[in-house]
C-alpha positions in Angstrom: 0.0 0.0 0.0 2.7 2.6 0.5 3.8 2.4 -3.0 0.8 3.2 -4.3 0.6 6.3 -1.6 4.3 7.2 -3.1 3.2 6.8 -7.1 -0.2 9.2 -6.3 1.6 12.1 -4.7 4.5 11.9 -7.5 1.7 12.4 -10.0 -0.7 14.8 -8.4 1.7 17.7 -9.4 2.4 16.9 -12.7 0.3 18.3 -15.9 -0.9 16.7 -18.6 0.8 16.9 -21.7 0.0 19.9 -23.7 -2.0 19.5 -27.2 0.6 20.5 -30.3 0.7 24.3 -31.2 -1.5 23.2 -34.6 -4.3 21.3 -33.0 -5.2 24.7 -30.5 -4.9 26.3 -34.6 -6.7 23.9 -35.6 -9.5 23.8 -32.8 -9.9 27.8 -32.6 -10.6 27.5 -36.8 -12.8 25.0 -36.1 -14.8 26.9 -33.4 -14.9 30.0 -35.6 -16.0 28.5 -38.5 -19.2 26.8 -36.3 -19.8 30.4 -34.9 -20.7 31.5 -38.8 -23.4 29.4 -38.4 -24.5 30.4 -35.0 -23.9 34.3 -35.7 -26.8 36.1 -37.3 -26.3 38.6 -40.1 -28.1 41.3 -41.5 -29.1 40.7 -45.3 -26.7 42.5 -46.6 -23.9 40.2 -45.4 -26.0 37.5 -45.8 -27.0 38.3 -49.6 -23.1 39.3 -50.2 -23.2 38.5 -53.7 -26.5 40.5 -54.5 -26.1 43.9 -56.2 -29.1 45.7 -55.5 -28.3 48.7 -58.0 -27.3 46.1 -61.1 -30.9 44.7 -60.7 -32.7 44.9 -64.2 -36.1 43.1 -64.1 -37.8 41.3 -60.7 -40.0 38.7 -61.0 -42.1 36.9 -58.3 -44.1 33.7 -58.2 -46.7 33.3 -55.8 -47.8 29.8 -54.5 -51.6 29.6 -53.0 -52.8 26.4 -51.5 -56.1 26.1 -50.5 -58.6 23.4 -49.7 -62.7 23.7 -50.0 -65.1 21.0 -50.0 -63.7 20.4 -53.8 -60.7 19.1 -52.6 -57.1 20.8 -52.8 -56.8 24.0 -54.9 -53.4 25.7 -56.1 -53.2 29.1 -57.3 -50.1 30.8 -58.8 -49.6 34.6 -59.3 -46.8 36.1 -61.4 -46.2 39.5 -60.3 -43.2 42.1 -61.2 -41.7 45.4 -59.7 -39.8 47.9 -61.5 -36.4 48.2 -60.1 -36.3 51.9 -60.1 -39.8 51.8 -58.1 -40.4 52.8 -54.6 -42.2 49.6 -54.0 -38.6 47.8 -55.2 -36.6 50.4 -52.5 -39.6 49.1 -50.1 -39.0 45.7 -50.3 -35.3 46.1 -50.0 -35.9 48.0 -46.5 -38.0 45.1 -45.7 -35.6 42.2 -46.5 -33.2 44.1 -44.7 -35.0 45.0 -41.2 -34.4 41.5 -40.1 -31.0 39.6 -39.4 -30.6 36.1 -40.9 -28.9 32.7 -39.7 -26.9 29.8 -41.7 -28.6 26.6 -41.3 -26.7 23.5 -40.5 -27.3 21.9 -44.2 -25.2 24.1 -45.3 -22.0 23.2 -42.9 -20.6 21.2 -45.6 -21.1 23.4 -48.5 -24.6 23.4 -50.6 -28.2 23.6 -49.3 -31.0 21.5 -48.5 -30.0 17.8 -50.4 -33.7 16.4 -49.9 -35.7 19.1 -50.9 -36.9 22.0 -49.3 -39.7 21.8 -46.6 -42.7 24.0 -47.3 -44.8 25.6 -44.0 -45.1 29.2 -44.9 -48.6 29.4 -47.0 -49.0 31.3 -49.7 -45.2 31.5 -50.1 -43.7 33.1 -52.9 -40.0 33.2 -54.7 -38.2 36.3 -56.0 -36.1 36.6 -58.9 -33.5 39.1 -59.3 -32.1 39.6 -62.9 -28.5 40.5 -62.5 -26.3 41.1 -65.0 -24.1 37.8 -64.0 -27.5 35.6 -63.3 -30.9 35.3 -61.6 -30.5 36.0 -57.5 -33.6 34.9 -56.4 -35.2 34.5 -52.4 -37.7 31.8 -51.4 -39.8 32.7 -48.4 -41.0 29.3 -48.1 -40.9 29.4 -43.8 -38.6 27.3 -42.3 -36.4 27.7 -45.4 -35.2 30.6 -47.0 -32.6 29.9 -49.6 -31.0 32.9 -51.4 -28.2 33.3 -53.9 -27.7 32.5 -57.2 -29.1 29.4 -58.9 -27.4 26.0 -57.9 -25.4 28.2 -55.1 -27.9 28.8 -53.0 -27.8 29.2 -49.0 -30.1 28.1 -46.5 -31.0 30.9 -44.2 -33.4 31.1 -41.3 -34.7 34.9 -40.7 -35.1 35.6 -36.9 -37.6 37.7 -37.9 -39.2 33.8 -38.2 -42.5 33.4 -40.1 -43.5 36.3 -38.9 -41.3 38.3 -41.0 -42.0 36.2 -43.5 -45.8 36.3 -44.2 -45.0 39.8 -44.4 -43.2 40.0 -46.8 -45.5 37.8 -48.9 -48.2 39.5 -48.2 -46.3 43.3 -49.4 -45.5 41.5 -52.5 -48.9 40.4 -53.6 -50.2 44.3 -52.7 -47.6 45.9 -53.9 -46.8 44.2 -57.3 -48.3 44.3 -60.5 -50.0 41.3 -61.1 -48.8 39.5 -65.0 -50.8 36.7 -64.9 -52.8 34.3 -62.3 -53.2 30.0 -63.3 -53.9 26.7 -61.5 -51.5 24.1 -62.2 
């Protein structure tokens, strides 16, 4: 028994050894990148490669499920906004007034791999011709991708559906309607 005695006090003042200067790199890289996710951004930083004053035509589809004693109805609207309009400088302010967080599906690059889950109704998608391509948004709830076409990021507004439904609802009051059809 007094060995054992003599072994514990020779360790109790001894450390454990220290991690290589490039794992502590490694982990603190590691940590901020997870923190991008966590972090909220306003839309601006969020929508980094959207140029608001290179916009030339916006576009907006408009999804409206409804069920009557029919069955299930859908109705899509196609409305557009002049970029120079004070509706298009309106909407801007409003995409901006909230801050907006990564979602985890995008930790390893793209967005959503199975699809993107629907719970905002109606729910619309805008379309930003750019000189370089179409930036569009999806308010679809939970979801609200936004970038360029096949580079898309998940976002989640804190503004939550909340914010959302808003913004829905300014775009079907505020744009001019092109055409409405039932799929």
């Amino acid at each position: 028994m007094q060995k054992t005695d003599q072994t514990a006090s020779k360790n109790q003042g001894v450390l454990p050894p220290s991690r290589p200067w490039y794992q502590k790199v490694l982990l603190v890289l590691g940590i901020c990148y997870l923190l991008t996710f966590l972090l909220p951004k306003p839309f601006w930083l969020a929508a980094k490669d959207f140029a608001p004053e290179e916009v030339e035509h916006i576009s907006i589809t408009y999804f409206d499920r409804t069920v009557d004693e029919t069955g299930p109805h859908s109705v899509v609207k196609e409305y557009t906004i002049l970029p120079q309009s004070e509706q298009y400088q309106t909407l801007l302010d409003l995409l901006s007034s909230t801050w907006y967080r990564k979602q985890f599906a995008n930790l390893a690059g793209g967005g959503s791999a199975s699809g993107y889950s629907i719970s905002l109704n109606p729910h619309a998608t805008i379309y930003f011709t750019l000189p370089k391509g179409t930036y569009e948004i999806s308010l679809f709830g939970k979801d609200m991708p936004m970038g360029f076409r096949r580079n898309r990021t998940d976002y989640s507004p804190l503004g939550g559906m909340a914010f959302q439904r808003e913004v829905v609802a300014f775009l079907a009051e505020n744009g001019t309607l092109i055409q409405t059809y039932e799929p």
